[in-house]
DOGUNU-294172 format. One record per residue (C-alpha): z, y, x; residue number from 1. Coordinates in pm, 1 decimal, always signed. Layout:
! DOGUNU-294172
@Z->Z&Y->Y&X->X&pos->NUM
...
END
This chain:
! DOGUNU-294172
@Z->-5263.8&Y->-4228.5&X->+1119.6&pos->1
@Z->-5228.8&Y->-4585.4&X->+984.7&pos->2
@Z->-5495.3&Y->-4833.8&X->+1140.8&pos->3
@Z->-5583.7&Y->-5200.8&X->+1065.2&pos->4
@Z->-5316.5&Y->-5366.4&X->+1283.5&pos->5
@Z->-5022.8&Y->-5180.9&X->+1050.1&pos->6
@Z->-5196.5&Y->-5297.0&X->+745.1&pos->7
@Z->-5206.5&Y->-5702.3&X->+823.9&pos->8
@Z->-4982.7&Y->-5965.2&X->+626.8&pos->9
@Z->-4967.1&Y->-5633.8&X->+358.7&pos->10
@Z->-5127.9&Y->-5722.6&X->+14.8&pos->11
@Z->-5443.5&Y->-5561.1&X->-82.1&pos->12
@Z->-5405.1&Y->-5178.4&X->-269.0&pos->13
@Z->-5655.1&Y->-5102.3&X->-499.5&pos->14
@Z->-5702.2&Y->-4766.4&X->-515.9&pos->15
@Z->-5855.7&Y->-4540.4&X->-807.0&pos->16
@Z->-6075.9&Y->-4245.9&X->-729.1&pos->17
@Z->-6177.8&Y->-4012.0&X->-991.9&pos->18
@Z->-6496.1&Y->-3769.5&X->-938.5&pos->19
@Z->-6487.2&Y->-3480.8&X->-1159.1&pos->20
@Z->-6790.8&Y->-3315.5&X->-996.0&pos->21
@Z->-6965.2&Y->-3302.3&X->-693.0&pos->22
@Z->-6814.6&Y->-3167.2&X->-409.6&pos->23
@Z->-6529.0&Y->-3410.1&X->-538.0&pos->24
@Z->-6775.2&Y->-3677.4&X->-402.7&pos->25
@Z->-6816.5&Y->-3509.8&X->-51.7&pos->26
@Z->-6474.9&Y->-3457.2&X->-52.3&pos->27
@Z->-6334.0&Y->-3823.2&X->-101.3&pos->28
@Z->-6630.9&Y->-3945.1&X->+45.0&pos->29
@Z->-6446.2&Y->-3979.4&X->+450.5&pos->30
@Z->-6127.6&Y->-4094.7&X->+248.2&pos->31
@Z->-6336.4&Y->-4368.1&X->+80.2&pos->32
@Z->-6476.4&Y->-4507.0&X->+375.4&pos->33
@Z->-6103.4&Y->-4490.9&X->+575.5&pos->34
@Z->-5904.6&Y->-4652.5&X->+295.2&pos->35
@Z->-6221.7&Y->-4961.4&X->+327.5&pos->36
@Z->-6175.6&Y->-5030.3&X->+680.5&pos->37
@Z->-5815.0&Y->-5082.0&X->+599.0&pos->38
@Z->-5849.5&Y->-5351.8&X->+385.2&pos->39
@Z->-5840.7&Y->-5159.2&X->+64.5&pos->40
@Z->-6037.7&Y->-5197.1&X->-270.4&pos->41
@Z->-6168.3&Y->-4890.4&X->-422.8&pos->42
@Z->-6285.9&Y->-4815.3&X->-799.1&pos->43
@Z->-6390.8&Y->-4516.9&X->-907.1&pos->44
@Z->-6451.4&Y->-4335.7&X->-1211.3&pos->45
@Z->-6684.6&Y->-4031.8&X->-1285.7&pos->46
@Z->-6861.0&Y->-3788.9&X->-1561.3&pos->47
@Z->-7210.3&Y->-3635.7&X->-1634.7&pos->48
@Z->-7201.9&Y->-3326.4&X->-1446.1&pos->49
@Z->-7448.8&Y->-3153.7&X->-1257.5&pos->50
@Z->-7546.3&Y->-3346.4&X->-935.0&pos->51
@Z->-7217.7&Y->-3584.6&X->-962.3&pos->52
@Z->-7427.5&Y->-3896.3&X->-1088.9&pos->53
@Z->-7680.5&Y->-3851.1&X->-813.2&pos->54
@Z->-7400.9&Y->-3805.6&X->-521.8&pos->55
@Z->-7198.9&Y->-4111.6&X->-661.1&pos->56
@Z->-7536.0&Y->-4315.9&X->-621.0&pos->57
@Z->-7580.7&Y->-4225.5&X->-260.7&pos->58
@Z->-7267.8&Y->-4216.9&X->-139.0&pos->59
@Z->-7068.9&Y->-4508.6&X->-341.9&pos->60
@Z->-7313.8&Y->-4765.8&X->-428.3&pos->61
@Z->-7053.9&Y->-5020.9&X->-219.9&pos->62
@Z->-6784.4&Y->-5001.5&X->-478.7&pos->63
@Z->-6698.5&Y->-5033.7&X->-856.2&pos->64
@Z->-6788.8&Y->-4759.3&X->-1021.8&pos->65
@Z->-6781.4&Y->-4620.3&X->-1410.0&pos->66
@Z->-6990.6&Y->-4314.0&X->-1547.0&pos->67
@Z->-6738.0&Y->-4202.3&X->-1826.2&pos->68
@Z->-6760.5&Y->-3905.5&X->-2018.5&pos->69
@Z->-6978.3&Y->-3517.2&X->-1933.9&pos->70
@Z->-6847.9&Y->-3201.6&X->-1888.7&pos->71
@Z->-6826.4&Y->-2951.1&X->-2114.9&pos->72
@Z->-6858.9&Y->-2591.8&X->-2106.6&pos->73
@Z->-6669.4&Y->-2428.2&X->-2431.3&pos->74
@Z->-6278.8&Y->-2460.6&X->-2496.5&pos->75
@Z->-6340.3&Y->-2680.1&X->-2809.3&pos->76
@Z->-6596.9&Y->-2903.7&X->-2611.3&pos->77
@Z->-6331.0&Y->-2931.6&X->-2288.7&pos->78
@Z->-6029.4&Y->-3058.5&X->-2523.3&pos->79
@Z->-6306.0&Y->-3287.0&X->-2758.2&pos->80
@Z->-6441.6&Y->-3399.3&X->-2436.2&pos->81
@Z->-6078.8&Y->-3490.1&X->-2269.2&pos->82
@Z->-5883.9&Y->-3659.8&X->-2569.8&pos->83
@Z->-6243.2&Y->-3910.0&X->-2533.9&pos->84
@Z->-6223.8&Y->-3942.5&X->-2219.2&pos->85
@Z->-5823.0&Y->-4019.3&X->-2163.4&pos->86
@Z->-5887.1&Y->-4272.1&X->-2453.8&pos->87
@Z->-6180.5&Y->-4470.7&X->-2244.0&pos->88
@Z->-6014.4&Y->-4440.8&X->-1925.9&pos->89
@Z->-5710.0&Y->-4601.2&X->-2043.5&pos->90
@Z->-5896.1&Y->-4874.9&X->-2175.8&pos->91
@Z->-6095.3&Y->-4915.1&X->-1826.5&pos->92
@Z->-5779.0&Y->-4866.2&X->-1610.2&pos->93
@Z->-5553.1&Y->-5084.0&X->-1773.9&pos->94
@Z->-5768.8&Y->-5374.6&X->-1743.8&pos->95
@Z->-5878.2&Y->-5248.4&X->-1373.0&pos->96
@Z->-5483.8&Y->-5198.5&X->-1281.0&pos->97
@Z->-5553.5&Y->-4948.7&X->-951.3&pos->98
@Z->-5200.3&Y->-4945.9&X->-722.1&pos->99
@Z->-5253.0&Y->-4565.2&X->-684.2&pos->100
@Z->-5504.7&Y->-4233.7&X->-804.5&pos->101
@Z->-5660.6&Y->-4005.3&X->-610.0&pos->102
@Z->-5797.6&Y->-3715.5&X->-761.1&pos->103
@Z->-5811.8&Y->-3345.5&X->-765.8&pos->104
@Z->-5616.3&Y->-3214.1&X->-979.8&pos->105
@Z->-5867.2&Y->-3429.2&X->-1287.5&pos->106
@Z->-5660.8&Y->-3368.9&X->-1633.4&pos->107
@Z->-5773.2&Y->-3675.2&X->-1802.8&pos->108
@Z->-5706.4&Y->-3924.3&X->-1505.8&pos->109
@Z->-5366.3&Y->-3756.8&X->-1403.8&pos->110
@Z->-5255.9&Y->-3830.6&X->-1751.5&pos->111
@Z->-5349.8&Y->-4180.1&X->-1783.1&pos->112
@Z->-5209.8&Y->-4254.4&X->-1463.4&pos->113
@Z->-4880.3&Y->-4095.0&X->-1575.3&pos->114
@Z->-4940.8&Y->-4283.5&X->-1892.5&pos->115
@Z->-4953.9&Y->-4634.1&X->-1784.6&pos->116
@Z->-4741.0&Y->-4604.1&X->-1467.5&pos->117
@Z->-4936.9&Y->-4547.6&X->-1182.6&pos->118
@Z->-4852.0&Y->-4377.6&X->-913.4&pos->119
@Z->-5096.4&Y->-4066.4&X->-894.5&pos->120
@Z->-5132.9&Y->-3838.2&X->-590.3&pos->121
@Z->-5356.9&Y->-3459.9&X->-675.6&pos->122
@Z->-5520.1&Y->-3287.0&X->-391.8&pos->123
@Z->-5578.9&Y->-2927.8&X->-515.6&pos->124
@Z->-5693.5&Y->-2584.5&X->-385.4&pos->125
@Z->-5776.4&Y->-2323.9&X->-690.7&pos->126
@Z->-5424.1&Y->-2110.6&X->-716.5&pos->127
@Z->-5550.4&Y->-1900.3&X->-1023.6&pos->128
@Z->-5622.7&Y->-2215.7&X->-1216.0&pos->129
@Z->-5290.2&Y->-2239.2&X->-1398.9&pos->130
@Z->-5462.5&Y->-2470.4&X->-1715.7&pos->131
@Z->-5548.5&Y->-2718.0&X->-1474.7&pos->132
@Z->-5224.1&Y->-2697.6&X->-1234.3&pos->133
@Z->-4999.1&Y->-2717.9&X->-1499.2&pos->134
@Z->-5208.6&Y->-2989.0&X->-1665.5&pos->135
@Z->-5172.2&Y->-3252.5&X->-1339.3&pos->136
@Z->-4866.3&Y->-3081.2&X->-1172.1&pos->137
@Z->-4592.3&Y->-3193.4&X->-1317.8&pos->138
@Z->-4703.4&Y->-3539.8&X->-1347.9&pos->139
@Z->-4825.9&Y->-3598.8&X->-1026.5&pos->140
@Z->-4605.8&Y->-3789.0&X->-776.5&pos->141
@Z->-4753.9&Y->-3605.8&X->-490.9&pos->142
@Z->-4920.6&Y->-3264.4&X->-429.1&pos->143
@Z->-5133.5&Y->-3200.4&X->-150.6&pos->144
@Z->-5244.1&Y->-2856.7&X->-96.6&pos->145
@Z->-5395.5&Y->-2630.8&X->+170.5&pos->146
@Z->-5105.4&Y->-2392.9&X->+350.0&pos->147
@Z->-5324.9&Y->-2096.3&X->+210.6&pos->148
@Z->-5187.9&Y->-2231.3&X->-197.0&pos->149
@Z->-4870.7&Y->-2047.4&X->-251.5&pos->150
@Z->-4634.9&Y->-2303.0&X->-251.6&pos->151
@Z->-4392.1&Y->-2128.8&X->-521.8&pos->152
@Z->-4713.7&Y->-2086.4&X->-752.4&pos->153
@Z->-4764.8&Y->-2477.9&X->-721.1&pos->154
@Z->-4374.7&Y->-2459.3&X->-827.7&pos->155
@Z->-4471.9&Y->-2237.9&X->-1089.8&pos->156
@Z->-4716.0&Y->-2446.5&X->-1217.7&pos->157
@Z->-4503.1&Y->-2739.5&X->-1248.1&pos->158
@Z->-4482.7&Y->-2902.9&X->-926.2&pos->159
@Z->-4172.0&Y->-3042.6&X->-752.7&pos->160
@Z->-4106.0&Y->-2891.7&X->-430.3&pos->161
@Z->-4009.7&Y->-3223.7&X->-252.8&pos->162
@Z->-4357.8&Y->-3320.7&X->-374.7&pos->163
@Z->-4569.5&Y->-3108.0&X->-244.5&pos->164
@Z->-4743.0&Y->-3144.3&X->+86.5&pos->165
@Z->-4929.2&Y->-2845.6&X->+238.2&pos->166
@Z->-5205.4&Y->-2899.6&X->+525.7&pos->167
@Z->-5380.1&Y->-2645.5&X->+754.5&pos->168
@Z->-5690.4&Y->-2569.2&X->+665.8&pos->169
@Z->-5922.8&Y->-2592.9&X->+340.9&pos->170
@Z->-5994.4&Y->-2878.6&X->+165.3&pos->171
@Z->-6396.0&Y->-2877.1&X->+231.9&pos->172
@Z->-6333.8&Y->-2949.2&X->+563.4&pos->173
@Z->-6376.3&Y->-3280.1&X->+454.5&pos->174
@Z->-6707.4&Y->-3249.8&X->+324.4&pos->175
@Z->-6839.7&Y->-3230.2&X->+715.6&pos->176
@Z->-6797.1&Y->-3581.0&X->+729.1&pos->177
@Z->-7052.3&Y->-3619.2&X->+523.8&pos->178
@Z->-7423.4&Y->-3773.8&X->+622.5&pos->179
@Z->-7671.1&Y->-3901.2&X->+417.6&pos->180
@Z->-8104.3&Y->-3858.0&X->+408.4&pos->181
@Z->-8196.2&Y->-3541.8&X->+326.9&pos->182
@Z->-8525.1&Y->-3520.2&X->+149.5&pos->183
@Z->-8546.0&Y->-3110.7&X->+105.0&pos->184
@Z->-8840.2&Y->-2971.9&X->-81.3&pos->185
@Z->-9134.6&Y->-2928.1&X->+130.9&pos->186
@Z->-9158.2&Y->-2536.4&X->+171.2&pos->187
@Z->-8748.7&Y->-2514.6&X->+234.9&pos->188
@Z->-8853.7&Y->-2781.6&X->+527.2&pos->189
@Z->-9165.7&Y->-2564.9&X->+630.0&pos->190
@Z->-8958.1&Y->-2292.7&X->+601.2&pos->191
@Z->-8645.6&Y->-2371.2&X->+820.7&pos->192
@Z->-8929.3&Y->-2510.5&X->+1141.6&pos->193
@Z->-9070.1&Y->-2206.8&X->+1134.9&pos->194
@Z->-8974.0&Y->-1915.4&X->+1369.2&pos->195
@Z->-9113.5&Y->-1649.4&X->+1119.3&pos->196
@Z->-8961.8&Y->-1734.5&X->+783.2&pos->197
@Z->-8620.8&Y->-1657.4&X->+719.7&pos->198
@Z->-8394.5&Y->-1930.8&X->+463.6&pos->199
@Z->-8112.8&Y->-1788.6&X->+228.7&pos->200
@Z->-7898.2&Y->-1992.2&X->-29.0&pos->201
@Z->-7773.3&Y->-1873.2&X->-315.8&pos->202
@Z->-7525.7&Y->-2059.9&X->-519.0&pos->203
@Z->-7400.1&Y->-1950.5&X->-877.5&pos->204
@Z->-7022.2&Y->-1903.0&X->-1005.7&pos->205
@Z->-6837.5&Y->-2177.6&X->-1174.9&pos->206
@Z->-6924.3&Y->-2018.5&X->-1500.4&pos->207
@Z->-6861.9&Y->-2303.4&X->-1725.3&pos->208
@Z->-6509.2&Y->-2394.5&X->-1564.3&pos->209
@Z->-6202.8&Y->-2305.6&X->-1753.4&pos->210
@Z->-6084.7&Y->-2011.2&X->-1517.0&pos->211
@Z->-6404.9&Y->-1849.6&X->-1444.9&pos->212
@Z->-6628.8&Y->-1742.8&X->-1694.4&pos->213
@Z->-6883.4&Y->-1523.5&X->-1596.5&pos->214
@Z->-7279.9&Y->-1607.2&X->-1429.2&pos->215
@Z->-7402.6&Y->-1424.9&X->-1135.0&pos->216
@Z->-7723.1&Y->-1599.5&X->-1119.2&pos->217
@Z->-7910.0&Y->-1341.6&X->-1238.0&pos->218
@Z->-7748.2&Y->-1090.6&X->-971.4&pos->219
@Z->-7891.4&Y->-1331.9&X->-752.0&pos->220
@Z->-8234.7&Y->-1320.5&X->-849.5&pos->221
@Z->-8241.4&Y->-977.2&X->-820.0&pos->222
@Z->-8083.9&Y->-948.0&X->-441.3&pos->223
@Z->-8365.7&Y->-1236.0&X->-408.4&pos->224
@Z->-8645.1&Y->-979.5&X->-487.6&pos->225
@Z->-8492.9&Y->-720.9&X->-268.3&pos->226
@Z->-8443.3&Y->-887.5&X->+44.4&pos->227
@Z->-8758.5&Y->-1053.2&X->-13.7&pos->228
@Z->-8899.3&Y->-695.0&X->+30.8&pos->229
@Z->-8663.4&Y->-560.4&X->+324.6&pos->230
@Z->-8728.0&Y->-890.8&X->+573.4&pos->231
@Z->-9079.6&Y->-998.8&X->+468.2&pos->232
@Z->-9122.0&Y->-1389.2&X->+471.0&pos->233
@Z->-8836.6&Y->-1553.1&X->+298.5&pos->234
@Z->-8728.5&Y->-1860.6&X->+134.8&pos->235
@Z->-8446.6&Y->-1856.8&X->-90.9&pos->236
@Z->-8301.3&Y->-2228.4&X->-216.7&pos->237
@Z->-8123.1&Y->-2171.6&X->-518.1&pos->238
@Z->-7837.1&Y->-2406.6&X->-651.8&pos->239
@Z->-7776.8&Y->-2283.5&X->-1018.4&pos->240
@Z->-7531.2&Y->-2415.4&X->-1277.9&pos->241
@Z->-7778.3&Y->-2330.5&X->-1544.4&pos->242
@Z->-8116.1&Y->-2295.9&X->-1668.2&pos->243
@Z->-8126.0&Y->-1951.5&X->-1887.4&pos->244
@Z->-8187.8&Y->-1722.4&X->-1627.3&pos->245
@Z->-8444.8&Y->-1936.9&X->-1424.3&pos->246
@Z->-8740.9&Y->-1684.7&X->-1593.1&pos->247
@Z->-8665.5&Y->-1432.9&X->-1331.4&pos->248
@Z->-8686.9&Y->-1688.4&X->-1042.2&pos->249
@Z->-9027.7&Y->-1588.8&X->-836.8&pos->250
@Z->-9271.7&Y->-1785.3&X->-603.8&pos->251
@Z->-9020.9&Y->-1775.3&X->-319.0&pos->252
@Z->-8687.7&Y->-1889.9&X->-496.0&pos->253
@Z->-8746.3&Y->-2323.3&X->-477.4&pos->254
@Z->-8441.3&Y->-2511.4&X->-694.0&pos->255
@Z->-8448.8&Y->-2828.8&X->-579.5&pos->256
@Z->-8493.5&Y->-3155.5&X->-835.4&pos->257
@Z->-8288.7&Y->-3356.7&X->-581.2&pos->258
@Z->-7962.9&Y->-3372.5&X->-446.2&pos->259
@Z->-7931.1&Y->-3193.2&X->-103.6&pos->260
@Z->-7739.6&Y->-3251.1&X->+218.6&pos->261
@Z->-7541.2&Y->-2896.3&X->+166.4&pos->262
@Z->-7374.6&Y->-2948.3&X->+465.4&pos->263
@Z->-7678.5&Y->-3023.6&X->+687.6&pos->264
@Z->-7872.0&Y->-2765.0&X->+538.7&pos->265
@Z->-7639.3&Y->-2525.4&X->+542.5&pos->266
@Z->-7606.5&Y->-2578.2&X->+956.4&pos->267
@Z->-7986.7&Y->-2436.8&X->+919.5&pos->268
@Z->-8000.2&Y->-2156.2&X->+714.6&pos->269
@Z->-7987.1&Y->-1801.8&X->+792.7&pos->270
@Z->-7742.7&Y->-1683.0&X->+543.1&pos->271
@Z->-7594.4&Y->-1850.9&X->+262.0&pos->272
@Z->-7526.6&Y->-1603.8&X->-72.3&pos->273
@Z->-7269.7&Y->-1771.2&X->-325.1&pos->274
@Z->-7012.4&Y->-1741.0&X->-605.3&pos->275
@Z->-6720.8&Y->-1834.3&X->-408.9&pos->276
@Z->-6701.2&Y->-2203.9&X->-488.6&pos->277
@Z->-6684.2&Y->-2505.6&X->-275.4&pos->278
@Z->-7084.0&Y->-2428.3&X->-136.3&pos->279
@Z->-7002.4&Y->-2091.1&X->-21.9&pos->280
@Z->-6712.4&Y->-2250.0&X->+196.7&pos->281
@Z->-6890.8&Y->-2510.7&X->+267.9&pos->282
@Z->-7185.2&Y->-2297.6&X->+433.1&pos->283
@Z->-6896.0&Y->-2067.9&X->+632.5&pos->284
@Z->-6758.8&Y->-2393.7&X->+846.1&pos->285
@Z->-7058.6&Y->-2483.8&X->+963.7&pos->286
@Z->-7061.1&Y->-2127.4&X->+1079.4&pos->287
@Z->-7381.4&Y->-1978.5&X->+863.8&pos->288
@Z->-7363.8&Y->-1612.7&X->+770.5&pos->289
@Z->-7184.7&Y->-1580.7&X->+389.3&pos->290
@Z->-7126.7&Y->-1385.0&X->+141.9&pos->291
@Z->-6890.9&Y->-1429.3&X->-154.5&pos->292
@Z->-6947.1&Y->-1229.4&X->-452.5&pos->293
@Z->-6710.7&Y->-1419.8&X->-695.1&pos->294
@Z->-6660.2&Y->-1233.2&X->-1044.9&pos->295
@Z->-6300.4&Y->-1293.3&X->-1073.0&pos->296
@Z->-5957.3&Y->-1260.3&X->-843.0&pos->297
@Z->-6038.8&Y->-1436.9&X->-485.3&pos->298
@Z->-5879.7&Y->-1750.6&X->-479.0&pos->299
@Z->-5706.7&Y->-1940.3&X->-169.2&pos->300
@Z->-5935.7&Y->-2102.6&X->-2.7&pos->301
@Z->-6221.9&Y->-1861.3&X->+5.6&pos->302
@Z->-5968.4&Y->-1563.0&X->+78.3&pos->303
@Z->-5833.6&Y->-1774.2&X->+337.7&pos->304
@Z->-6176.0&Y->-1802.9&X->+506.3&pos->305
@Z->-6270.7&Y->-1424.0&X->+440.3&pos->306
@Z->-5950.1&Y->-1353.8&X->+618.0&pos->307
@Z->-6029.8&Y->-1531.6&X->+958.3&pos->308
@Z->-6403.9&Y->-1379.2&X->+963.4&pos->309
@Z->-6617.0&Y->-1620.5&X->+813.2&pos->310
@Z->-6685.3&Y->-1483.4&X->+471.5&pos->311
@Z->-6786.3&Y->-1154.6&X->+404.7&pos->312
@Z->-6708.6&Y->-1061.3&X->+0.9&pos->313
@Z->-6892.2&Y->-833.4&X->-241.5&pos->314
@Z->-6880.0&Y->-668.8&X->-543.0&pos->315
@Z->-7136.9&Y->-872.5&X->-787.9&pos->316
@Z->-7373.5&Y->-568.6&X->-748.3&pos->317
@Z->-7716.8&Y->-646.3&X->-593.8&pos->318
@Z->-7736.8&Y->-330.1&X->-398.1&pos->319
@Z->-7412.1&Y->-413.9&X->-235.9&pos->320
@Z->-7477.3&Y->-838.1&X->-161.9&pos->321
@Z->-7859.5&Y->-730.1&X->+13.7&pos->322
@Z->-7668.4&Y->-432.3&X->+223.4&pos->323
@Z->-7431.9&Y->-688.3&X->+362.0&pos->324
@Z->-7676.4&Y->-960.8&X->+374.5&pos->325
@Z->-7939.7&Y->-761.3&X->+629.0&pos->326
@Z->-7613.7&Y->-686.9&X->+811.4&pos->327
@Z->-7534.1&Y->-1025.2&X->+876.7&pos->328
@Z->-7864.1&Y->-1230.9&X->+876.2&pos->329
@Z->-7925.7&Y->-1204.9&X->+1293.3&pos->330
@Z->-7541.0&Y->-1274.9&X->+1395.3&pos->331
@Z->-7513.4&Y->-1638.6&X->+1280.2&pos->332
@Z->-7397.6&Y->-1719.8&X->+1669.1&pos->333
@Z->-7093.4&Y->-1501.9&X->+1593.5&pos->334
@Z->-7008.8&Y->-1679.5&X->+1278.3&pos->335
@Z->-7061.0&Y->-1997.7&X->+1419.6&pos->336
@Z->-6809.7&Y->-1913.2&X->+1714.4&pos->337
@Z->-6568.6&Y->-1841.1&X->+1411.3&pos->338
@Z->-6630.9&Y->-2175.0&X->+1233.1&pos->339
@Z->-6600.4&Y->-2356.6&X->+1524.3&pos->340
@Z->-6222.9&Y->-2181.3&X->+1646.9&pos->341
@Z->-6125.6&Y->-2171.4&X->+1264.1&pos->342
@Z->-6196.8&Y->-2551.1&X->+1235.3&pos->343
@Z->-6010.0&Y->-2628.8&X->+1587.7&pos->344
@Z->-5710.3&Y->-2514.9&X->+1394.9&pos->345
@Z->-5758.9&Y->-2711.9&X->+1052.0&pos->346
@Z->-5605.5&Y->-3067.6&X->+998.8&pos->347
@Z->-5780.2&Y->-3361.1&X->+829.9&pos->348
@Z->-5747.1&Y->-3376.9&X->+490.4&pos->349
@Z->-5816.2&Y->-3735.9&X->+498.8&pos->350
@Z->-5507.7&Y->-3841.2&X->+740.0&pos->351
@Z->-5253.3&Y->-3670.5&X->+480.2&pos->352
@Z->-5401.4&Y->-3832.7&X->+154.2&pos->353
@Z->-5409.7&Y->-4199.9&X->+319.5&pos->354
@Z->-5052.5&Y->-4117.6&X->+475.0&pos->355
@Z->-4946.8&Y->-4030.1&X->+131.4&pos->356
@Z->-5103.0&Y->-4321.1&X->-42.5&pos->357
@Z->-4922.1&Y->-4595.4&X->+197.9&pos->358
@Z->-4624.8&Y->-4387.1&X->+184.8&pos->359
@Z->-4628.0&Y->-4384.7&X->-230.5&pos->360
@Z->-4714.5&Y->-4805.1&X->-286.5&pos->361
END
């Protein structure tokens, strides 16, 4: 790992970090702070989505930073929404003139970067993503994937072989670097002191992404109501990606109106029900019971963790998620044994992407 004494008499890289959503802001978060102490100048750039804004406030306030462009959720309003935005980031980043992007696997910045000659480097996990992956691929100077990414699908998709670097681990092991105030809603706080009261998550499916398309929140609700009658005194804390099936939440399903420590609430809950994204990984590291119930083909990552034990996955049937979630509810000290062995093993995401970026400019 490079440290400040290998950096002096060097001149200062400026380094460009694009945030496509949130857990990209967890995620580049300990890379941020690591690329600072070593003299570097960050800028980053950003869109509307879900709790990104709120996330780049708390966590980035010490750089530059620009809010351009929202995500979209149909095909027409992805491609209307990308030509925009690769038209205002090239006018931002050619004035700014970054050394170096980081981002993962971001369409629009991977092809201005390519555009105006900047060395880019894409940190990716999602194997059955090939729009994206064959989008920032092939014009990415390096690739930096967890072992559990087939490396002759990343070929597929357009990466270079001699590009490609492959770390142990998944990518959200990064996110446990991550500390900032948590200011949870007052029964989820109640809730979690109390010996008596049980706390579940629930997290909905990438639904509006371009390889998953297809909500589970309302499967959620329902396994709500159920376990809510099977264990007595619950609180669920749901996280969903939209608002049209919030009519069947009930008095003891809390959404919060602020952004949440995930990662130090997750440490505290007693099991953690998701779609399969970046939360539901998230809550099996720090070793809380979870189940996956993703609507499409497993990808890497969350197969990876299902494999060594710390995922459990389900069919998206409600019957099927509450059977395996009384199952599991009472043996979070196994899990957490798991998480804790599993993450012995993993390397730091962090240490490859700075290694690359030094090695690159």
């Amino acid at each position: 790992m490079l440290s400040l004494k290998n950096r002096q008499n060097r001149p200062t890289l400026k380094v460009w970090i694009e945030l496509a959503n949130a857990p990209h802001c967890l995620f580049f978060y300990p890379v941020k702070k690591k690329l600072m102490e070593l003299g570097c100048e960050i800028v980053v750039t950003y869109r509307s989505y879900g709790y990104t804004s709120a996330l780049v406030r708390k966590l980035y306030s010490d750089v530059n930073c620009w809010r351009i462009g929202r995500h979209e959720k149909t095909l027409k309003g992805k491609l209307i929404s990308y030509a925009r935005r690769v038209r205002d980031l090239s006018s931002l980043i050619s004035k700014v003139n970054p050394d170096v992007l980081l981002t993962k696997a971001s369409p629009d910045a991977t092809r201005v970067a390519f555009g105006l000659g900047i060395p880019s480097i894409v940190i990716y996990d999602n194997d059955k993503n090939p729009h994206q992956c064959k989008l920032t691929f092939p014009l990415a100077d390096r690739v930096i994937l967890p072992e559990c990414f087939p490396a002759e699908k990343a070929v597929e998709y357009g990466a270079r072989m001699e590009n490609i670097r492959a770390i142990k681990g998944v990518l959200e092991v990064n996110h446990l670097d991550v500390t900032f105030e948590n200011r949870l809603p007052t029964r989820v706080q109640r809730a979690l002191e109390s010996e008596n009261s049980r706390v579940i998550a629930m997290r909905d499916s990438p639904n509006s992404s371009s390889y998953c398309s297809v909500s589970i929140g309302r499967v959620l609700c329902e396994a709500a109501e159920k376990i809510s009658k099977s264990i007595g005194k619950a609180v669920f804390i749901m996280f969903p990606r939209e608002r049209t099936y919030l009519s069947r939440i009930n008095g003891n399903i809390i959404v919060p109106r602020r952004v949440v420590n995930t990662i130090q609430l997750f440490r505290r809950i007693d099991l953690m029900i998701g779609g399969g994204g970046a939360m539901t990984r998230e809550a099996a590291l720090v070793g809380a019971p979870t189940i996956s119930c993703y609507p499409m083909e497993q990808v890497a990552p969350t197969r990876e963790l299902a494999n060594r034990g710390l995922i459990e996955e389900c069919r998206v049937d409600p019957k099927e998620i509450v059977d395996v979630g009384l199952e599991i509810i009472d043996e979070k000290p196994e899990y957490a044994e798991r998480a804790s062995r599993y993450l012995r093993e993993c390397g730091k995401p962090s240490e490859a992407i700075i290694e690359e970026v030094f090695k690159l400019v």
